[in-house]
ZAMARGU-4260 file (C-alpha; in steps of 0.2 Angstrom, whole numbers, plus 5000, padded with zeros to 4 digits):
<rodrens>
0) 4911/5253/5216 | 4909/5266/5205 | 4905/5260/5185 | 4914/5262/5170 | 4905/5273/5164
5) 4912/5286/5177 | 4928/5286/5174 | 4928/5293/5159 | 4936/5307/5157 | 4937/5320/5141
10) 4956/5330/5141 | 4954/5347/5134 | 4957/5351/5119 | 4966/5368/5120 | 4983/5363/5129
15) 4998/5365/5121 | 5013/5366/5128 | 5024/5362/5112 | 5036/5380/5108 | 5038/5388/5091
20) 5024/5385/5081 | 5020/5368/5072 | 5009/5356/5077 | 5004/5356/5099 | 5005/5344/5111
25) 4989/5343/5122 | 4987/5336/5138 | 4979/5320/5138 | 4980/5313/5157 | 4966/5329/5163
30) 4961/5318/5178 | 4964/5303/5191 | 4953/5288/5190 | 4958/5279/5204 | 4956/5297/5214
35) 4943/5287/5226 | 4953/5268/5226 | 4956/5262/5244 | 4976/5257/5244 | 4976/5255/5263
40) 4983/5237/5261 | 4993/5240/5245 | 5010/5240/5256 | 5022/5255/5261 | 5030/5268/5253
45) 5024/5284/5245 | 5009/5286/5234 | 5009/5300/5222 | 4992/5302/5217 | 4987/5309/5199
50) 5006/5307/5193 | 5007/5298/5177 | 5021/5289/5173 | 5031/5279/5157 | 5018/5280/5141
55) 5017/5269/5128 | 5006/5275/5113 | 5001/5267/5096 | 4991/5270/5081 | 4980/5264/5070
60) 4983/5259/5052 | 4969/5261/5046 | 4964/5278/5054 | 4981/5286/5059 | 4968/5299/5067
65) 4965/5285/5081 | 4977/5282/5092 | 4978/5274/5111 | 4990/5280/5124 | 4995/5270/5139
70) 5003/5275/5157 | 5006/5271/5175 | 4995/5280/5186 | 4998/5288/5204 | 5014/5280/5204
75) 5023/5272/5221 | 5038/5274/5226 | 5043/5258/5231 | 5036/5250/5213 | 5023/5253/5202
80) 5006/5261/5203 | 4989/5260/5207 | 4984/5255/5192 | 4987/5257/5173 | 4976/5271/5163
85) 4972/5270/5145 | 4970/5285/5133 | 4963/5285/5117 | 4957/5297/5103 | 4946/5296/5088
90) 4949/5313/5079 | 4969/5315/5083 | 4967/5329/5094 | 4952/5326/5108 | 4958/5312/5121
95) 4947/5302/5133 | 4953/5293/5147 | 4947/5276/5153 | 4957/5263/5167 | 4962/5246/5161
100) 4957/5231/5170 | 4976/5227/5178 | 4971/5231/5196 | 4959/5232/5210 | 4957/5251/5208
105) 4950/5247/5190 | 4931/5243/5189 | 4931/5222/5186 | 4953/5225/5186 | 4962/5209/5193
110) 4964/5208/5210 | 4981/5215/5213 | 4988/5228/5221 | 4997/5239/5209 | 5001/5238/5191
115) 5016/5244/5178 | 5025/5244/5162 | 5008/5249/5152 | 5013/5245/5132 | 5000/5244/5118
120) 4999/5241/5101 | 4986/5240/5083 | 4984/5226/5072 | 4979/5228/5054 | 4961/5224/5059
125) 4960/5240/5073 | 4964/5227/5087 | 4972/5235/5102 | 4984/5223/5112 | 4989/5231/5130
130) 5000/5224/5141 | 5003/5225/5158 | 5014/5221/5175 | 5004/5216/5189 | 5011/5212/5207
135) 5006/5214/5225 | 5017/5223/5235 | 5013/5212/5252 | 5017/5195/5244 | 5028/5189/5233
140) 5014/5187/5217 | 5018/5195/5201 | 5014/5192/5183 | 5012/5200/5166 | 4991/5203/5159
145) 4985/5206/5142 | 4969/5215/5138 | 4961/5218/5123 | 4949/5231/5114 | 4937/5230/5100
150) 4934/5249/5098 | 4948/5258/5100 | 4952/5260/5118 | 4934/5264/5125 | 4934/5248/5132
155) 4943/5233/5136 | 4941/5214/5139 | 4948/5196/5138 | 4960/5203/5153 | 4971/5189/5155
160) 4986/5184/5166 | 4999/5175/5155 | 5011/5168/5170 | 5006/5172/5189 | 5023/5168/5199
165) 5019/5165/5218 | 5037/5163/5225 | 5048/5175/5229 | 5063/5169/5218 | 5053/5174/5203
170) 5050/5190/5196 | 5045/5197/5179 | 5048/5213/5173 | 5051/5224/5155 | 5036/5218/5146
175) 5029/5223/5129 | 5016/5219/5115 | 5016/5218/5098 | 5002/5217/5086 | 5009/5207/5069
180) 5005/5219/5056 | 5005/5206/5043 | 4992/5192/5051 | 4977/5200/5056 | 4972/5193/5077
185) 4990/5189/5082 | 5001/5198/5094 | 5014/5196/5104 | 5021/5198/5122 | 5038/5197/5127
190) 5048/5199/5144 | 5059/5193/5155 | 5058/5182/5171 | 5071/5181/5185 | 5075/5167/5194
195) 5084/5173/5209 | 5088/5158/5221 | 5103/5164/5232 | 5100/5149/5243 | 5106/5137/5227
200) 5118/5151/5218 | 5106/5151/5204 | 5103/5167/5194 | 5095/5167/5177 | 5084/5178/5166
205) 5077/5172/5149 | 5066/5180/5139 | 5049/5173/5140 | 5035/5175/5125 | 5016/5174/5125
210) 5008/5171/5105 | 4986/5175/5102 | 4980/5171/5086 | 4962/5176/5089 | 4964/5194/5092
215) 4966/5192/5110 | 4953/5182/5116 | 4966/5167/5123 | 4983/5167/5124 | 4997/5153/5122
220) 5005/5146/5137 | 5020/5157/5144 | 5037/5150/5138 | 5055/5154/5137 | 5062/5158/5119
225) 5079/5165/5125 | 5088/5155/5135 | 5101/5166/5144 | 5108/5149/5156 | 5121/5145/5142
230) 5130/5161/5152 | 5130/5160/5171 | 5123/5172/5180 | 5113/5181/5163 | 5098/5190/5161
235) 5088/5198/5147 | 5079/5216/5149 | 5069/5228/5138 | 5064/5213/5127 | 5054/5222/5112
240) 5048/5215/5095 | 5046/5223/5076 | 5041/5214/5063 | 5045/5216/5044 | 5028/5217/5035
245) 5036/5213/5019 | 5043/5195/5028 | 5034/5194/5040 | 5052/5189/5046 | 5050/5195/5069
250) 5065/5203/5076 | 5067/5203/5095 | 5079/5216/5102 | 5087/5218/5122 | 5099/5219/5133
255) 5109/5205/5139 | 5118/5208/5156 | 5129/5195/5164 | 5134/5197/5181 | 5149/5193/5193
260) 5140/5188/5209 | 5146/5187/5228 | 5133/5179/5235 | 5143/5181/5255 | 5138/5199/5251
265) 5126/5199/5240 | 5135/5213/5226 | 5133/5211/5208 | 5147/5219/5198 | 5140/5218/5179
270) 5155/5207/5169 | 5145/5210/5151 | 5133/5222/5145 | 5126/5223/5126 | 5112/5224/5115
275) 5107/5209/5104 | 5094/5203/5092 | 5085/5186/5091 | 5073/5182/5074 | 5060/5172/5070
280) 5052/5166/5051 | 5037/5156/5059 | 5028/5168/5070 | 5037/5164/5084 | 5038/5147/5085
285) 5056/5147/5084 | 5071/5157/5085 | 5089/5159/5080 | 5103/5161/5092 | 5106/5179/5100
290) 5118/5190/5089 | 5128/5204/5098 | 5123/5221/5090 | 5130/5235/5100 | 5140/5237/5117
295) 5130/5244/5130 | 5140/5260/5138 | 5125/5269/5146 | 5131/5279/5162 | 5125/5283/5178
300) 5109/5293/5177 | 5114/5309/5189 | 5110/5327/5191 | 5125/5333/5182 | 5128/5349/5193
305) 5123/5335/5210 | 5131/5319/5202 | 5134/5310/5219 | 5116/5318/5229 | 5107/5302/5229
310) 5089/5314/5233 | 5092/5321/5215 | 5097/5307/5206 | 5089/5300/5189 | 5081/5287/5182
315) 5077/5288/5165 | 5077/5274/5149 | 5095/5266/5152 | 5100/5248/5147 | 5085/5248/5136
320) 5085/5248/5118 | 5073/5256/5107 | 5069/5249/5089 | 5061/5250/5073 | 5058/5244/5057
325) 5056/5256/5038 | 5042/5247/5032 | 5047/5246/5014 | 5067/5239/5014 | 5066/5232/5031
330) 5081/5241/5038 | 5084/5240/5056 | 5084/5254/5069 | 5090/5254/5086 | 5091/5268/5099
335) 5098/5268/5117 | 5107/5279/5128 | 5125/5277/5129 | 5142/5287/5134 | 5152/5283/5119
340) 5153/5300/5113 | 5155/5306/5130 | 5170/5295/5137 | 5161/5289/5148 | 5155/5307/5158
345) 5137/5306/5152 | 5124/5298/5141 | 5119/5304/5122 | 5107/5297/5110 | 5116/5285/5100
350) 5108/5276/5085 | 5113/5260/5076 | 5104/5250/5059 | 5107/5237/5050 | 5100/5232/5032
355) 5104/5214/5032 | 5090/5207/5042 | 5103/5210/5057 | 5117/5200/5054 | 5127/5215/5056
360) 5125/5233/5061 | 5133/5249/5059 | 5145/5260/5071 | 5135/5268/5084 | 5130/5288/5080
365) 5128/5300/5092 | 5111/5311/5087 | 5105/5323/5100 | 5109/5341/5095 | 5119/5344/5109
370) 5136/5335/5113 | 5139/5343/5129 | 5120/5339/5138 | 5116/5324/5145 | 5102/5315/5133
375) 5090/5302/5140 | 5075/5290/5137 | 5075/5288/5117 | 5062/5283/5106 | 5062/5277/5088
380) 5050/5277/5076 | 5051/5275/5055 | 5037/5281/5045 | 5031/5274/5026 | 5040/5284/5017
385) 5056/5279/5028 | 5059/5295/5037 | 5066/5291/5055 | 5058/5299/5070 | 5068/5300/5090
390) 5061/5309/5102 | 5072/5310/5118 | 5074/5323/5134 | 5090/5333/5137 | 5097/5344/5150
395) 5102/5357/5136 | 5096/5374/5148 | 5103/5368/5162 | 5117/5381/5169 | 5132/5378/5181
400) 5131/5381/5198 | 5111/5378/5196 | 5106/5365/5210 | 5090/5369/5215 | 5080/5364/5197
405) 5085/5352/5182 | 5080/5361/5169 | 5074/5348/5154 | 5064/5345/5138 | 5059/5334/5127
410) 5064/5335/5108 | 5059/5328/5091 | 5071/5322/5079 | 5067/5320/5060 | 5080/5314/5046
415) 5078/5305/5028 | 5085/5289/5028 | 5103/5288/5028 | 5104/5307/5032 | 5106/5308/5052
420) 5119/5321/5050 | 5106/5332/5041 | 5092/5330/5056 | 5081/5341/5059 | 5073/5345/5078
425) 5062/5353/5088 | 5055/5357/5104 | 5041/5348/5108 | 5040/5351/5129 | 5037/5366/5141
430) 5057/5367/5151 | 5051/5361/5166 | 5059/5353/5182 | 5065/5334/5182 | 5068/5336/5201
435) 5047/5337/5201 | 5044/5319/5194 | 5040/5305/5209 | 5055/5299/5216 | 5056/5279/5213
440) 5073/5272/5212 | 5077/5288/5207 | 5067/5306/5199 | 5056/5296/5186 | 5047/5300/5172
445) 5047/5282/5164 | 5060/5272/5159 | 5054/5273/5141 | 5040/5285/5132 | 5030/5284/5116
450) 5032/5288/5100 | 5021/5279/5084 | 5022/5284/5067 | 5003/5285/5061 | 5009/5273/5044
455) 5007/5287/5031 | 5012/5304/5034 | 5017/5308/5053 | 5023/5302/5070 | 5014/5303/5087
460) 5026/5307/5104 | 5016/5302/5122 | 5030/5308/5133 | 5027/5315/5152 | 5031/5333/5158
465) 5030/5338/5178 | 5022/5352/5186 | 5031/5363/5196 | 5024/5363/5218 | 5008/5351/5214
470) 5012/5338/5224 | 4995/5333/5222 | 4999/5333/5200 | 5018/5331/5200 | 5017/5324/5181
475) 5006/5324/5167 | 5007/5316/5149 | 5005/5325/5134 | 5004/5320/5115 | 5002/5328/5099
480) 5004/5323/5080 | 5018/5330/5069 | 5021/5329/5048 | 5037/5320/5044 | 5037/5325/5026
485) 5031/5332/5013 | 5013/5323/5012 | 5004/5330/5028 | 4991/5317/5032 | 4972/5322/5033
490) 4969/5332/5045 | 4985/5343/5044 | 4976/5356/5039 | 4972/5356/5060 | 4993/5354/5062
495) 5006/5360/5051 | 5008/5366/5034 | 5027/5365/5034 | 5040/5352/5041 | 5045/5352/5057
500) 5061/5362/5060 | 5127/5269/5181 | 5113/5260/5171 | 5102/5256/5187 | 5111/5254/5202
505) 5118/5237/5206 | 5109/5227/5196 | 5092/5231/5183 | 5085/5218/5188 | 5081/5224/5206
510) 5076/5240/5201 | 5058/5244/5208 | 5045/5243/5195
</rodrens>
């Protein structure tokens, strides 16, 4: 087997993509490490190699100039990919990619077949937290894995299953990590986990939690911490925590779904959608009752000029919500995509906040620029001095009667707090062709992307573009580092010197990883 060592692989430094001016976007996903990986046994479906899929990106407090990137790489068809990639930079700008240890392909990875839903996150100390969904697609095994690194993402160790379900009623899914940026060495995983037993009519889906508290070297025992069986039939999705530094008060946001279900024919006809919060004062020991924060209207994720061609249609960051948290006054931020603005046709950006800890939010605001274009995939960020970052894709260039391409990019959002009316936005991304991306459940390009804030001066997008005929390359990531205000960080003077002008179908739950 090949060593470490040997896949590493430097991105080039010179590839921009972003339009206009301002601060590039580079590739950072040059190459394939898993290229040479055996996948023989790794079940049926299509393999797309050197596609990279759903980033997750975080950054360093104390050197917003190192970052770590995470994605799926050479994604299936039928669920997952060979294996997670991490990327990671020292400088801002020059990216070096490295496999994480979730899967066979990776050197010393766990023995399964395919891995997915990469996230990452720094502690205060420089402690990167990755998480990982690992699964065979033969059996019926699956889990959720942490690993850890000491030096920035060059390397990565205590990999560590944190539930390893065998039978086939259970599956987990949506996972995510957060470093507690108050209490250096602890981190927390979140997810959900299906019980599906149509033989007993049982269907549930709590949110599950995993606590370290020695920077990632062992890991608490796997447990529920939002019980969904109060509500037959109920499930939890996209379970993501923030944590307030001044309270060091967590907040856990999701959807909750509720489903009406004929088990005779095995529908599910979703009876109650919507997004909630759950908080914790004791680090996650225990946690308040789930309050209802916003309705979740997100439409059917289609080609808008194809809307019934199942070939071309979509899947994108639906039924997941996004969050963040101003450092300084602890106001709340939540993301998603929803058709509110819409009646229902298609999906927008819509952003909701709250200042009281989360007892209760505002109205829902549609953001993206353009009310007439479908708008997918949101991500949030808030920066020190409290300005709000989203970066999102839309179909803005895309022309009637044009059913051959889906013309899309990806956008950055900026506005001071309490000013979303007075946003300003930019092109970030090449136009390029959804209708490229890998076709899993639907053409994807993750059903989230990243965005960090570097803590001081700047936010950092890791979002996924595809390249036009290389079915050997359909998609590659791309990240770059823009000034949010008026303070440009220490290595702007490399950047900019001015500011920067149906749900899933059936059921979430069973959508392929």
């Amino acid at each position: 087997m090949a060593t470490a060592a040997a896949f590493l692989l430097v991105a080039a430094a010179g590839s921009s993509t972003a339009s206009g001016g301002g601060s590039p976007v580079h590739l950072v996903s040059p190459g394939d490490p898993y290229a040479a990986c055996d996948i023989s046994g790794d079940g049926t479906g299509t393999n797309y190699p050197s596609a990279e899929d759903e980033p997750y990106v975080t950054a360093s407090p104390r050197d917003p100039r190192a970052a770590v990137g995470i994605f799926q790489q050479d994604r299936w068809s039928n669920g997952g990919a060979r294996g997670l990639t991490a990327t990671y930079t020292r400088d801002g700008r020059h990216f070096t990619e490295t496999p994480l240890p979730f899967s066979h392909c990776a050197p010393g990875g766990l023995n399964y077949q395919r891995a997915s839903d990469g996230w990452v996150s720094t502690g205060p100390d420089g402690i990167v937290y990755a998480s990982g969904l690992v699964f065979d697609a033969t059996d019926a095994r699956n889990g959720v894995a942490a690993s850890t690194s000491y030096d920035g993402g060059r390397s990565w160790t205590h990999t560590t299953p944190l539930i390893d379900d065998t039978q086939a009623q259970f599956s987990n899914d949506k996972n995510s990590v957060t470093a507690d940026p108050v209490h250096p060495g602890v981190a927390y995983q979140v997810w959900d986990r299906i019980d599906e037993d149509d033989s007993a009519k049982v269907y549930d889906g709590p949110a599950y939690i995993s606590i370290t508290r020695d920077g990632g070297r062992h890991w608490s025992k796997a447990r529920p911490f939002v019980d969904t069986s109060v509500v037959p039939h109920a499930q939890t999705i996209g379970n993501v925590i923030v944590v307030d530094p001044r309270t060091d008060t967590l907040y856990d946001v999701f959807d909750w779904q509720t489903y009406a279900i004929d088990y005779a024919t095995g529908t599910f006809t979703p009876t109650d959608l919507h997004f909630a919060v759950v908080k914790s004062s004791d680090q996650g020991r225990t946690w308040s009752k789930p309050v209802t924060i916003a309705k979740d209207t997100a439409a059917p994720e289609v080609d808008p000029n194809a809307p019934s061609d199942t070939t071309k249609a979509l899947r994108a960051g639906g039924d997941l919500p996004n969050v963040a948290i101003d450092p300084h006054t602890g106001e709340l931020y939540v993301a998603y995509e929803g058709s509110d603005f819409s009646g229902g046709a298609h999906n927008s950006v819509e952003l909701i906040h709250s200042t009281d800890g989360g007892r209760t939010w505002s109205a829902p605001k549609r953001v993206n620029s353009v009310a007439s274009a479908p708008a997918f995939t949101p991500s949030i960020g808030v920066d020190a001095h409290g300005t709000v970052a989203i970066t999102y894709y839309d179909l803005r260039y895309l022309t009637a009667g044009n059913t051959s391409t889906l013309p899309t990019a990806a956008w950055l959002l900026t506005f001071s707090r309490g000013a979303e009316n007075r946003a300003t936005e930019r092109r970030i991304s090449r136009v390029f062709d959804w209708l490229q991306a890998p076709y899993a459940g639907g053409h994807f390009l993750g059903d989230y992307e990243g965005l960090t804030t570097d803590g001081r001066f700047g936010v950092r997008p890791l979002f996924v573009e595809t390249n036009s005929n290389a079915p050997e390359d359909t998609t590659d990531a791309y990240s770059g580092w823009f000034p949010t205000g008026t303070h440009y960080g220490p290595f702007a003077a490399r950047t900019a010197a001015t500011r920067t002008t149906a749900f899933q179908a059936a059921h979430p739950h069973r959508i392929v990883r």
